[in-house]
C-alpha positions in Angstrom: 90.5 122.0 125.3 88.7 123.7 122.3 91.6 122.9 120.6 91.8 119.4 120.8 88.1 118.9 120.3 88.6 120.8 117.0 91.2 118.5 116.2 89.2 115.7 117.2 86.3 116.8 114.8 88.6 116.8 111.6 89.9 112.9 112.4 86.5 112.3 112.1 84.7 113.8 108.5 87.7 112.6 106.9 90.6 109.8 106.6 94.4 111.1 106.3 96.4 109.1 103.9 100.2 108.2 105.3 102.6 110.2 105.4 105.5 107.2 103.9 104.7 104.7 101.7 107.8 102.0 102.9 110.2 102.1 105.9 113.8 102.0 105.8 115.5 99.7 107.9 119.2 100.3 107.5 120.4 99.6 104.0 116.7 98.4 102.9 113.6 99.8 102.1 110.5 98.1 102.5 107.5 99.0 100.5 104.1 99.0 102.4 102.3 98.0 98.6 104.6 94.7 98.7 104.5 94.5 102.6 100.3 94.5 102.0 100.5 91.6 99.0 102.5 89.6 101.2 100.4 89.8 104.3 97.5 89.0 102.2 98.7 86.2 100.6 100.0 84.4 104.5 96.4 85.5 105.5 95.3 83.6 102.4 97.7 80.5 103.4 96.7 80.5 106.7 92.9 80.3 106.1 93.1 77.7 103.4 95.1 75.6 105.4 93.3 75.5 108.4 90.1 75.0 106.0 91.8 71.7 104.5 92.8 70.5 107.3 89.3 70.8 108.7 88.1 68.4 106.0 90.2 65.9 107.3 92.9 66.7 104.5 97.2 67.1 104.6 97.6 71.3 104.8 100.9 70.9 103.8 99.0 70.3 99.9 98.2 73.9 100.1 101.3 75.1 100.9 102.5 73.4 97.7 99.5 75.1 95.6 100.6 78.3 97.0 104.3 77.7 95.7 102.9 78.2 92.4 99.7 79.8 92.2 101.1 82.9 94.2 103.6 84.3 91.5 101.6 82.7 88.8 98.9 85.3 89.9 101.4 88.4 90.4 102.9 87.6 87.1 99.4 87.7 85.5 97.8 90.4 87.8 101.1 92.7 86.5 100.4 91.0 83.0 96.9 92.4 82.7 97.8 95.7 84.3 100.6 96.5 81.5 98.3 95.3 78.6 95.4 97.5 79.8 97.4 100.4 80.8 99.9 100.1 77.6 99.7 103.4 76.7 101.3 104.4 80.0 104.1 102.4 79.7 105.1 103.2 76.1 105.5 107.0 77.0 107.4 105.8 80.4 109.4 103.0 78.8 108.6 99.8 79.0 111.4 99.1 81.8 109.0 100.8 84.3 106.8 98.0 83.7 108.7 95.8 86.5 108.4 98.5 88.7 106.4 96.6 90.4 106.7 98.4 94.2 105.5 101.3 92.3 101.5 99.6 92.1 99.8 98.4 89.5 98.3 94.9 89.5 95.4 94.1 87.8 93.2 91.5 89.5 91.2 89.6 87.0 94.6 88.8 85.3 96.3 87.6 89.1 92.5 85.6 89.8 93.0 84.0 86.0 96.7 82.5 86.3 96.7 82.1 90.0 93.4 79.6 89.8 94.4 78.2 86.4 98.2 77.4 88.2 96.3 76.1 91.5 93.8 74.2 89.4 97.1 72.2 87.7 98.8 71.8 91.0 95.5 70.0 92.4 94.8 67.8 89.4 98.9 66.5 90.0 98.7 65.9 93.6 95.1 64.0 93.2 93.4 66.5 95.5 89.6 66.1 94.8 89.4 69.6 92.8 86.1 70.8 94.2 86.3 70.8 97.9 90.0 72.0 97.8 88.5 74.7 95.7 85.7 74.8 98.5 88.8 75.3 100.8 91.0 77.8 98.7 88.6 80.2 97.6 87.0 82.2 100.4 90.7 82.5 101.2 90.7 84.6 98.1 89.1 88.2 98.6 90.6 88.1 102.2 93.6 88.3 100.6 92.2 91.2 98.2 91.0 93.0 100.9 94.7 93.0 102.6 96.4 93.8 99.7 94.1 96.9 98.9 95.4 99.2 101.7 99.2 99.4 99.3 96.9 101.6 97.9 95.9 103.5 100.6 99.9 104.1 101.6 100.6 104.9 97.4 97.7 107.1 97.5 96.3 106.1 94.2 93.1 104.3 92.9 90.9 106.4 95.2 87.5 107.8 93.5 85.7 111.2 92.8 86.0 114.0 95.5 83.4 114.0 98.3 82.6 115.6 101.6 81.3 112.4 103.0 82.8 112.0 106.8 84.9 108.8 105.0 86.5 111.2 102.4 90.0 110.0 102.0 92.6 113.2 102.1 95.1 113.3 99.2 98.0 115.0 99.2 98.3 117.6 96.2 101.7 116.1 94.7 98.9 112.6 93.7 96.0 114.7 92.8 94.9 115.0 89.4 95.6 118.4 87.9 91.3 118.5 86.7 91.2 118.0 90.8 94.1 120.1 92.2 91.4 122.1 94.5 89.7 119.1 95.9 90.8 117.8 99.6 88.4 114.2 100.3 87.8 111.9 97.7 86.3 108.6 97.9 88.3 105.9 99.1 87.7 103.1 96.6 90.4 101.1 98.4 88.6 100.9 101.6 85.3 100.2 99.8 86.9 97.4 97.8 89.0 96.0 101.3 85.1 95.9 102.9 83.3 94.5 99.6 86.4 91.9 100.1 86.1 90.7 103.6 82.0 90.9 103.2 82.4 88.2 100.3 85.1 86.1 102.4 82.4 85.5 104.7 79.5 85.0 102.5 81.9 81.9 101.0 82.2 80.7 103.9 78.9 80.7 105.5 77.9 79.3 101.8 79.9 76.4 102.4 79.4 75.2 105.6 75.8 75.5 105.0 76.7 73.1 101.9 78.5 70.8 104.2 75.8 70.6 106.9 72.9 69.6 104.4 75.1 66.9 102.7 75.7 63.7 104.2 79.1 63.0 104.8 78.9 59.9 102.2 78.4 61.9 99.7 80.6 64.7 100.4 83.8 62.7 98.4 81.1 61.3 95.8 82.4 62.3 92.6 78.9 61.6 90.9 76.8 64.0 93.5 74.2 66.6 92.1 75.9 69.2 94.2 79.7 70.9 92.8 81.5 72.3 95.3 83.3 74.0 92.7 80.7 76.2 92.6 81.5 78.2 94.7 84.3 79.5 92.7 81.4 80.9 90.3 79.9 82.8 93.3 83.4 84.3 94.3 83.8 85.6 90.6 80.2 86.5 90.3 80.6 88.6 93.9 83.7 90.2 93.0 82.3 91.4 90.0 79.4 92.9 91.3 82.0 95.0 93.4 84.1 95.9 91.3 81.8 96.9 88.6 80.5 100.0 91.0 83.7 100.6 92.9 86.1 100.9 89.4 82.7 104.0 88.6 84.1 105.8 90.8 87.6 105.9 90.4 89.4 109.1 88.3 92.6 107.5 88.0 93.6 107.7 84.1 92.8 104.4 82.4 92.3 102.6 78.9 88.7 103.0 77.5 87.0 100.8 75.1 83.6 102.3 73.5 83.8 104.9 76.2 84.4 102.6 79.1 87.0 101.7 81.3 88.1 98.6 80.5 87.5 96.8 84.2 84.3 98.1 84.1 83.8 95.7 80.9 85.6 93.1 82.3 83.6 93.8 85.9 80.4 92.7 83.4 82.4 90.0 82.0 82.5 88.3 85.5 79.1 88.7 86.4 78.0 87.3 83.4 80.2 84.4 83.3 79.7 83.7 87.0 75.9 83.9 86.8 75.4 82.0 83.9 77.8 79.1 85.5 75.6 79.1 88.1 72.2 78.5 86.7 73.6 76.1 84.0 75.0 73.9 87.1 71.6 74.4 88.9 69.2 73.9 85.5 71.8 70.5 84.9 71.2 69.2 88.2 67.5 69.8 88.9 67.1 67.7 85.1 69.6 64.6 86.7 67.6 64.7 90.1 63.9 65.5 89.3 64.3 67.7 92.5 65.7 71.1 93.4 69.7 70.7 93.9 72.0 71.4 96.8 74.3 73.9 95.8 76.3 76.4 96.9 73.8 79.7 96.2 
């Protein structure tokens, strides 16, 4: 009995990391990082379907978007991974690049092309651009939050050692040789997977709220005060503000600039961009109306 209550207490101050990182089935091997992506991106699917279809719209329009927008955004998020991490790659050979099952995406590059692609595949099937980004977008960080726990199988991208009850347990063959002695460290995966899934459901709260003050003339009123576009700022500005404290923590080697890692600068770069959106929509719209606008903040 004393036993298993010991065992017991150690499940709970700290959170083993897997023992495998894929599954062989036969002849194949499948990856958990690349199993995690594409759960995410059905989860995504799914959700922005369903949301669409809600609006009285054909889901089978985001399926197409998807078609494209999906390896647009692996392309880029693997894009913006190699550029930042070049140095990496240039001792490894550049070949290890596409090693893709390996990790390594970087998101601001996957969020850039995938919306940019998705953006183009709305303007050619005439979809009205702001409530199918209404739609798409809170679809977005759930599909971040999936795709975070490849991480959590690779066991990499995890933060500073702590003895907080949550500490995640690293094996010592993915330690870093300056932390060959510590045990826990902080799971940045998991913290980015919650900061995710919190967001989701801040978009989506944020528009149905939008939808329920608006009267339905004037929800396909292209000359309405209110952008449902918008909301595309507050998803940028919200994973910024997540990333910018989550990427402090991590000890994983990375490219600095002026003594910084370089998502941390492009963490600000989101915020900034994102808020200032934001109030130039709200400062445009109170001058049009005379009166406090209905957006989506």
């Amino acid at each position: 009995m004393s036993t298993l209550l010991g065992s017991a207490a150690e499940l709970l101050v700290s959170i083993p990391s897997p023992s495998r990182n894929s599954l062989e089935i036969g002849p194949l091997e499948l990856r958990a990082y690349g199993a995690m992506i594409a759960l995410g991106v059905v989860a995504a699917v799914w959700m922005s379907r369903r949301r669409w279809q809600a609006r009285g719209n054909d889901p089978e329009q985001i399926s197409r978007i998807a078609l494209r927008a999906v390896p647009a955004g692996l392309i880029g998020a693997r894009l913006y991974h190699v550029i930042t991490d070049w140095r990496r790659f240039a001792d490894a050979g550049w070949l290890e690049a596409l090693a893709i099952w390996e990790g390594g995406l970087g998101i601001p590059g996957g969020m850039a092309a995938g919306i940019l692609t998705g953006l183009w595949v709305i303007r050619r099937q005439g979809m009205d651009r702001g409530e199918a980004l209404a739609a798409v977008v809170p679809a977005l960080p759930l599909a971040q939050a999936i795709g975070r726990l490849g991480n959590w199988f690779n066991q990499e991208l995890y933060g500073s050692p702590t003895d907080l009850p949550w500490g995640l347990e690293i094996d010592v063959s993915h330690r870093p040789t300056a932390y060959v002695d510590s045990e826990t460290f902080h799971p940045t995966f998991l913290y980015e997977a919650v900061w995710n899934l919190l967001l989701c459901v801040v978009l989506v709260v944020i528009d149905r709220r939008r939808l329920q003050r608006l009267e339905p003339a004037l929800i396909t009123d292209p000359r309405r005060m209110d952008r449902p576009g918008s909301i595309l700022a507050v998803y940028v500005l919200g994973y910024g503000l997540g990333r910018l404290w989550i990427e402090a923590l991590r000890i994983d080697t990375a490219s600095l600039l002026l003594g910084l890692r370089v998502n941390i600068w492009m963490s600000m770069v989101l915020i900034v961009a994102g808020g200032l959106y934001l109030l130039i929509i709200r400062g445009r719209a109170q001058r049009k109306s005379g009166r406090d606008p209905v957006i989506p903040l």
